[in-house]
ROVEXGU-279137 format. One record per atom (N, C-alpha, C): residue in three letters; x, z, y. Coordinates in steps of 0.05 Angstrom, whole numbers, plus 5000, padded with zeros to 4 digits. Atoms other than C-alpha are relative to their C-alpha. Layout:
% residues N
ALAXZY ...
***
This chain:
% residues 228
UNK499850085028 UNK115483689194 UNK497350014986 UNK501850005013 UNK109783469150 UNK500450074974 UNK499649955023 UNK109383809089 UNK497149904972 UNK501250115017 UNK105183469030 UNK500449974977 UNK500050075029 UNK102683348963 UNK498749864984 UNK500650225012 UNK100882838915 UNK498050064974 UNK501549985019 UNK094282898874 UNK498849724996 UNK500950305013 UNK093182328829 UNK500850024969 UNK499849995023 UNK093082248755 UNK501149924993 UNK497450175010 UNK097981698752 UNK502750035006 UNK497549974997 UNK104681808751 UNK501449765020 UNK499450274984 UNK106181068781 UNK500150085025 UNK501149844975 UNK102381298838 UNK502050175013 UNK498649674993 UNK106182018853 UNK503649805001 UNK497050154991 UNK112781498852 UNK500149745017 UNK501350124984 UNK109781028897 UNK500750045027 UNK499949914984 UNK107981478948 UNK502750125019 UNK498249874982 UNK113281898953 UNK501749865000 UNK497050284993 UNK118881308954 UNK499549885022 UNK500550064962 UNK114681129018 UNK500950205008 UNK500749714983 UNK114381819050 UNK502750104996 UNK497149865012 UNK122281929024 UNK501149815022 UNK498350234976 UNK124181359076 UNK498650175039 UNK501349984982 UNK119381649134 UNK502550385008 UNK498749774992 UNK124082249178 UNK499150264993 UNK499349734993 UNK120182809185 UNK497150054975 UNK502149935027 UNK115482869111 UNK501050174987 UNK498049925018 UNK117983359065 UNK497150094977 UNK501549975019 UNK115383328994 UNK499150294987 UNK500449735010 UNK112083978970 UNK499750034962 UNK501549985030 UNK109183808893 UNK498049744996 UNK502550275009 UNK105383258853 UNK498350194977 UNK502549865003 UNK098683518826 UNK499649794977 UNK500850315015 UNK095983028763 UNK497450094998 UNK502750014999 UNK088883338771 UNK499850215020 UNK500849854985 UNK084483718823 UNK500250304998 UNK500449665003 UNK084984468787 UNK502750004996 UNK496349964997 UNK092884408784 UNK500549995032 UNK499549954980 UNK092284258860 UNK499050215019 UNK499949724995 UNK088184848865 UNK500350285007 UNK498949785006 UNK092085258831 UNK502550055022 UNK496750094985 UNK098384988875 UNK499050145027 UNK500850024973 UNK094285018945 UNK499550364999 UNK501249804999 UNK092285758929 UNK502450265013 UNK497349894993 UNK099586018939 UNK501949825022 UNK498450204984 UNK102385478986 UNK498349845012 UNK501150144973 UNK101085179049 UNK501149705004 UNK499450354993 UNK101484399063 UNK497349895029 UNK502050124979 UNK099383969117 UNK498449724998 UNK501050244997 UNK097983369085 UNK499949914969 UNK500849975015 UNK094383189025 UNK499649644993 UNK501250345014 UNK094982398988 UNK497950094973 UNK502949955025 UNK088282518943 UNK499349684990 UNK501850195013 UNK085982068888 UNK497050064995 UNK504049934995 UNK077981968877 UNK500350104964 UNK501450095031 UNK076681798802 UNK502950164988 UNK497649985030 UNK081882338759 UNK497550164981 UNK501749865021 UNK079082788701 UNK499350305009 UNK500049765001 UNK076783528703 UNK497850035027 UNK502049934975 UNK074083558786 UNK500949695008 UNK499750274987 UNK072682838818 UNK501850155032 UNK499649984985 UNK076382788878 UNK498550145033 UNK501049824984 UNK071082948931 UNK499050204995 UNK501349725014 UNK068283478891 UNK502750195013 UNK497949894981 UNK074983788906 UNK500450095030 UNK499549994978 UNK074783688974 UNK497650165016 UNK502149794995 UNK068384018982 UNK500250254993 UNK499349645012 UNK070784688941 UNK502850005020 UNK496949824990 UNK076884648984 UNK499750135028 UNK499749934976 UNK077885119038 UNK501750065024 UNK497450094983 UNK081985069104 UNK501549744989 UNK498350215010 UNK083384419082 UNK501849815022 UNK498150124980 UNK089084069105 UNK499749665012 UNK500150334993 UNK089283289129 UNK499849934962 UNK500550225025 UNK086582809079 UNK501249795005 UNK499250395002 UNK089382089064 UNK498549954964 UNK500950075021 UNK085381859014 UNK501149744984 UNK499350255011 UNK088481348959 UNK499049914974 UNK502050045015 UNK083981028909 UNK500249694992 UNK500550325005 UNK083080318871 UNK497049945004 UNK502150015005 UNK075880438882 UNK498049935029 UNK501350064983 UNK072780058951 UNK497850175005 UNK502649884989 UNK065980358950 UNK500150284998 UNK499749725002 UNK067981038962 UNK501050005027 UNK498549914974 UNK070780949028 UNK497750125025 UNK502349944974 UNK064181079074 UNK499350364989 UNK499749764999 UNK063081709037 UNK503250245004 UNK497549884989 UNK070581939046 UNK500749955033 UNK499949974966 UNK069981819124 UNK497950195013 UNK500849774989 UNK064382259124 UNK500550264996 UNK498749675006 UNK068182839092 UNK502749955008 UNK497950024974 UNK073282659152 UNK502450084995 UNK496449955007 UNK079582519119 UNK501249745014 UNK498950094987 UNK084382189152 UNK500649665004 UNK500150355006 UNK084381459127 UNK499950024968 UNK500550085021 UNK082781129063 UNK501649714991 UNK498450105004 UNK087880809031 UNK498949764969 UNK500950175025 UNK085780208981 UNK502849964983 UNK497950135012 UNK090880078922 UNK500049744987 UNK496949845004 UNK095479818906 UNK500049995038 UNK500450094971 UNK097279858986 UNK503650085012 UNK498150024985 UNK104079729026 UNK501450255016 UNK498849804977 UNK109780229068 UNK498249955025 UNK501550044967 UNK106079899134 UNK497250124997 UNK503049885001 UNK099280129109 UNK500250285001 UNK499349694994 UNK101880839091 UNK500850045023 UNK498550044981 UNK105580799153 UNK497350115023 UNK501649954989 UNK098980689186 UNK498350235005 UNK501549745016 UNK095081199158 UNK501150295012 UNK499649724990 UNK099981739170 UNK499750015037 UNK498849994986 UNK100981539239 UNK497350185024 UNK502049904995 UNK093081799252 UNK500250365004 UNK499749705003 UNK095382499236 UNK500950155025 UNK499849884973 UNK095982909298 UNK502450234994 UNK497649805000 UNK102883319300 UNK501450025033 UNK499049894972 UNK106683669351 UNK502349834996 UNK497250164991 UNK112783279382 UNK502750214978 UNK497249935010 UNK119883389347 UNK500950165013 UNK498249864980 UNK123883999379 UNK502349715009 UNK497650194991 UNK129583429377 UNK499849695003 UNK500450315002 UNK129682749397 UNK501149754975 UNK499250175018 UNK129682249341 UNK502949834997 UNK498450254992 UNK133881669378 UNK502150195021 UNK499649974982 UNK140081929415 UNK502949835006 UNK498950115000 UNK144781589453 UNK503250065013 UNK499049935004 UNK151281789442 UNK502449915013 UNK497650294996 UNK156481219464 UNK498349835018 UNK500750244990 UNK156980599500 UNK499749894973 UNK501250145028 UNK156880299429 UNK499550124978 UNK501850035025 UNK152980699387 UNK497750284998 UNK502349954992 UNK146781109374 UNK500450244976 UNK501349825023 UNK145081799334 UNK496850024991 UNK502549984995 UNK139281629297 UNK499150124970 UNK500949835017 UNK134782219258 UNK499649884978 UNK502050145013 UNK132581969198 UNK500950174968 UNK499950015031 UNK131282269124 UNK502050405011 UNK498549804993 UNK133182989158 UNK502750105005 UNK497650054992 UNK138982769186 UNK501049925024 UNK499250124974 UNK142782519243 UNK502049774988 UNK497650145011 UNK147081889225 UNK500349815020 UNK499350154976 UNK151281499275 UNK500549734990 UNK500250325006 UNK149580759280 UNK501949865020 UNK498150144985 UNK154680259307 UNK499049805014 UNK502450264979 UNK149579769368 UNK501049824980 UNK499450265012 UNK154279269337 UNK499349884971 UNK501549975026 UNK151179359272 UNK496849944991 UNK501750135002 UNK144479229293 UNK498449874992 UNK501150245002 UNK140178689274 UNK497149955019 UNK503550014983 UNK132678829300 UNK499350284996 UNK501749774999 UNK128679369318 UNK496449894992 UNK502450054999 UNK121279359283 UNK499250215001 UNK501249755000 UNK116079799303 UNK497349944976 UNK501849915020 UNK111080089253 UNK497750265003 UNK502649815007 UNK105780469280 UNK502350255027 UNK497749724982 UNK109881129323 UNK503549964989 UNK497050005016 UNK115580979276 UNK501749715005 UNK498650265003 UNK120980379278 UNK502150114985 UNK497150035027 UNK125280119226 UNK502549935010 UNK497050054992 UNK132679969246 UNK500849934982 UNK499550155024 UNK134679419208 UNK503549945010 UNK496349955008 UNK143079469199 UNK500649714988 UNK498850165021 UNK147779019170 UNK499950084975 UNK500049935031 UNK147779419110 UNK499150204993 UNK501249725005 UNK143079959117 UNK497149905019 UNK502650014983 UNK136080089146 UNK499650275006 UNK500949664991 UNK132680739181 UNK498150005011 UNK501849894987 UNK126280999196 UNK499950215014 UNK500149754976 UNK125481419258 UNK497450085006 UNK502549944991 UNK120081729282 UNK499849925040 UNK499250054973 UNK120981329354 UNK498549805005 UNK501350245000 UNK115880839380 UNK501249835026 UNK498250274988 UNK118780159405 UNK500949995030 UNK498450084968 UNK118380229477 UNK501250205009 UNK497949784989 UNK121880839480 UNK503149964988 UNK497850195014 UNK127380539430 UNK500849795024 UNK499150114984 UNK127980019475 UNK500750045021 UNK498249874971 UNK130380459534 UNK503150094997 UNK496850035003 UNK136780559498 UNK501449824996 UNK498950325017 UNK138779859481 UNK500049895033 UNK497250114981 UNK143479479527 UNK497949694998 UNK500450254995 UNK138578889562 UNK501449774995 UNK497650235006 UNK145478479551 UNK499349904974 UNK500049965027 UNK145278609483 UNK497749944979 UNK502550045013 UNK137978569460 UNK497449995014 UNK502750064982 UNK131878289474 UNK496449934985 UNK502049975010 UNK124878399454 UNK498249765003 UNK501650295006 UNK121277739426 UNK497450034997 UNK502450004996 UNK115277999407 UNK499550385004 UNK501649774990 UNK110978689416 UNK500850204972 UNK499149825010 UNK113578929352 UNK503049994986 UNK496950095008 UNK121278629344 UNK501949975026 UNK497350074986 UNK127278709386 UNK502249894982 UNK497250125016 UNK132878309366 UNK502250095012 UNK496149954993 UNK140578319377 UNK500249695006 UNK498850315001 UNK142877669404 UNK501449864990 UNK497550085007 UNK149377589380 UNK500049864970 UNK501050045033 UNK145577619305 UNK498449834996 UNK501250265007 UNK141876989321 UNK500549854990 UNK498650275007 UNK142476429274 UNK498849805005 UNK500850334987 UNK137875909293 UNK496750175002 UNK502350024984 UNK131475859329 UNK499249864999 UNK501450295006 UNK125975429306 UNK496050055011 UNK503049964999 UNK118775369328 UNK498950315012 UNK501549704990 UNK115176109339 UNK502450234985 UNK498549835018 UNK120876439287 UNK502850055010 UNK498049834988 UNK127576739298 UNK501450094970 UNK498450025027 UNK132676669230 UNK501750235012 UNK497549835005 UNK137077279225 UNK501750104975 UNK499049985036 UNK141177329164 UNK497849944991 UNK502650235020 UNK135077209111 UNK498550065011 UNK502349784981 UNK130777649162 UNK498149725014 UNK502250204982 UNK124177149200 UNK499150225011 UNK500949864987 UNK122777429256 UNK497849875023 UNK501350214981 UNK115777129291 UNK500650135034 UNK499649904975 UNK116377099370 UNK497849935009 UNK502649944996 UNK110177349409 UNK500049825025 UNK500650204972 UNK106976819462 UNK501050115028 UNK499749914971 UNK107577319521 UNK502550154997 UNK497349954999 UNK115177469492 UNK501549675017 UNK497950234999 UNK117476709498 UNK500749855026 UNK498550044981 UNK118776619563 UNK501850215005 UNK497949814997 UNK123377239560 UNK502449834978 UNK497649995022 UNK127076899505 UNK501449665012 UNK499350234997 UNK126776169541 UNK502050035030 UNK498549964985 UNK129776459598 UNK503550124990 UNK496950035011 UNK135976699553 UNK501549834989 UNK499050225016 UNK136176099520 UNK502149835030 UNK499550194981 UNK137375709595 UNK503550165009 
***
């Protein structure tokens, strides 16, 4: 479990973040900070492993901070401010996050962070038709037939549902050791599909309900051989 907290002056921000990091399994929110001597005061009594820092707030600039801080935990730096990123790689935080910036970018970012394996397996497989999968400190049982695609994101894949989605902490080709070759077949390097949920096939893409899914050159003879 990564535990973290949100120093940044903007409120936007601090609802941003953690509405990413609220979808990701194994994050758990500790506190949002709106300047460097409130995260301080916070860090001085409480332990975290992982720190989204803004550069530019009021009172202590952001690396100023990071130089008074001690035992500091993982950085992710998030900032509107480009020319700050060469000196925030030399005070070796973990990535530098430009805003505004995307779930796949955070995604990225965290995926740098070096943690010990899960006592429990994310993905397990429970049934012939259907799957217990961790997500949001939980276990919730998915129906295969429910399906749609598997995308991977970095260590993590999304599990895109008929009427739900889920982030695991499970990277694709180990996902793909529970999934029924019959059943699904991996188009490109970061999408398995479901067959059954194909609606038409055009060009390099792959229509699933409103879902486009591109198919990877060294997938499409896997897919031209299911087509025959």
């Amino acid at each position: 479990m990564i535990k973290y907290i949100i120093v940044d002056d903007e409120p936007v921000a601090h609802d941003i973040i953690k509405g990413y990091c609220d979808v990701l399994p194994n994050f758990k929110f500790e506190n949002s900070c709106y300047d460097a001597i409130e995260a301080l005061d916070f860090l001085s009594n409480n332990q975290v492993d992982l720190i989204f820092l803004d550069l530019n707030m009021p009172k202590l600039k952001g690396f100023d901070f990071l130089k008074v801080l001690s035992n500091s935990p993982k950085i992710i730096v998030t900032t509107a401010y480009a020319e700050y990123a060469l000196e925030g790689y030399e005070l070796n935080v973990v990535d530098y996050l430009l805003k505004p910036f995307s779930f796949e970018r955070l995604v990225k970012a965290v995926n740098k962070i070096d943690t010990k394996e899960e006592e429990v397996k994310p993905v397990k497989k429970t049934a012939e038709n259907s799957l217990f999968i961790r997500s949001n400190k939980k276990y919730i049982q998915v129906n295969i037939d429910d399906i749609l695609f598997v995308e991977a994101l970095g260590n993590y894949c999304k599990v895109v549902c008929i009427d739900d989605e889920y982030s695991v902490r499970e990277k694709i080709s180990e996902f793909k050791e529970l999934l029924d070759d019959d059943l699904f077949l991996q188009v490109h390097k970061s999408f398995i599909i479901a067959k059954k949920k194909v609606k038409e096939i055009e060009g390099n893409r792959i229509r699933i309900k409103d879902y486009v899914i591109p198919i990877g050159k060294t997938y499409k003879v896997n897919l031209n051989h299911w087509l025959k």
